[in-house]
C-alpha positions as CSV (number, residue, x, y, z in Angstrom):
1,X,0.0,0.0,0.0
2,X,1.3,3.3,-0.6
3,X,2.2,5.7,2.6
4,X,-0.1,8.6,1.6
5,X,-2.9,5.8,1.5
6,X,-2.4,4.3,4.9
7,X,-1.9,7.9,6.4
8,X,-5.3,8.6,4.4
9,X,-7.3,5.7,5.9
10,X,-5.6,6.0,9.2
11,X,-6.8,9.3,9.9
12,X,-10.5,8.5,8.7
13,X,-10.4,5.0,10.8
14,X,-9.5,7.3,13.8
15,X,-12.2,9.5,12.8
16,X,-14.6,6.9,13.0
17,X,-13.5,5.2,15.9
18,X,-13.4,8.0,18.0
19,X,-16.9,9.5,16.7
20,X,-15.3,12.7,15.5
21,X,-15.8,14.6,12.1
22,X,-13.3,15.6,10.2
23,X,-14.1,19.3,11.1
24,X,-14.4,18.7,14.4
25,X,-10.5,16.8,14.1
26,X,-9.2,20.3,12.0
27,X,-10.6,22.2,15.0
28,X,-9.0,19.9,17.9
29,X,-5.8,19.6,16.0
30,X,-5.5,23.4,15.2
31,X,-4.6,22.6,11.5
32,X,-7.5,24.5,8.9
33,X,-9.9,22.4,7.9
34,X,-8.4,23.0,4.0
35,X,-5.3,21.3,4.7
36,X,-6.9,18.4,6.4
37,X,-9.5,18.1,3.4
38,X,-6.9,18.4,0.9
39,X,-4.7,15.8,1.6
40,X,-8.2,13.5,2.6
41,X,-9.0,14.1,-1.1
42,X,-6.2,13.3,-2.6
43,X,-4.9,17.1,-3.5
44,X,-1.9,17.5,-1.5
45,X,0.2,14.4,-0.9
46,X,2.6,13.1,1.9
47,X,1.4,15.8,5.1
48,X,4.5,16.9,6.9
49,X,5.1,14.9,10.3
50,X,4.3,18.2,12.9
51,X,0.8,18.0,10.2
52,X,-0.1,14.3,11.9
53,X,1.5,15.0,14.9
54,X,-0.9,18.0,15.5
55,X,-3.6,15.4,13.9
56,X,-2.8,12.8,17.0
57,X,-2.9,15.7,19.8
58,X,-6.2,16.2,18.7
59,X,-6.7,12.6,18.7
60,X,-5.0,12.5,21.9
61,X,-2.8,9.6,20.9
62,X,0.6,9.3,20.1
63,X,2.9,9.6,17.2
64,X,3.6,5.9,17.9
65,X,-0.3,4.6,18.8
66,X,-0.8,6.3,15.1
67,X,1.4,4.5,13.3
68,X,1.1,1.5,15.2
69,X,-1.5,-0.4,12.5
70,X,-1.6,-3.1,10.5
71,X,-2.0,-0.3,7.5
72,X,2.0,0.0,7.9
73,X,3.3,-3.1,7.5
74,X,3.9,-3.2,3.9
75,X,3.5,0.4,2.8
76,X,5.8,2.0,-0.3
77,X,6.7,5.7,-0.6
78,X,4.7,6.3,-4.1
């Protein structure tokens, strides 16, 4: 699978699972909901890390819970 896709579904599993929109998750991360949307649509590839870091503190996990998924065990850099 290729990175920007596992980050992609990543964020929209943890979305789901923690019953939060994805405006709501713009707001709670402090990131504009633009950016978020963007890279969610396929626009913008590859987010910077502090991007999904400030996407887990509004999760309130870690960099390491985030990547911690089955969705990165075989990924490629596209």
């Amino acid at each position: 699978m290729l990175l920007s896709v596992a980050i992609r579904q990543r964020i929209i599993n943890l979305a789901i699972e923690n019953d939060v929109s994805l405006h709501q998750l713009s707001l709670d991360a402090g990131i504009p909901y633009s950016t978020l949307s963007s890279f969610l649509n396929g626009k913008s590839e590859d987010p910077k890390i502090s991007t999904i870091l400030h996407i887990c503190e509004g999760l309130d996990i870690s960099l390491k819970d985030f990547f911690d998924n089955e969705l990165f065990l075989d990924v490629v850099f596209d």
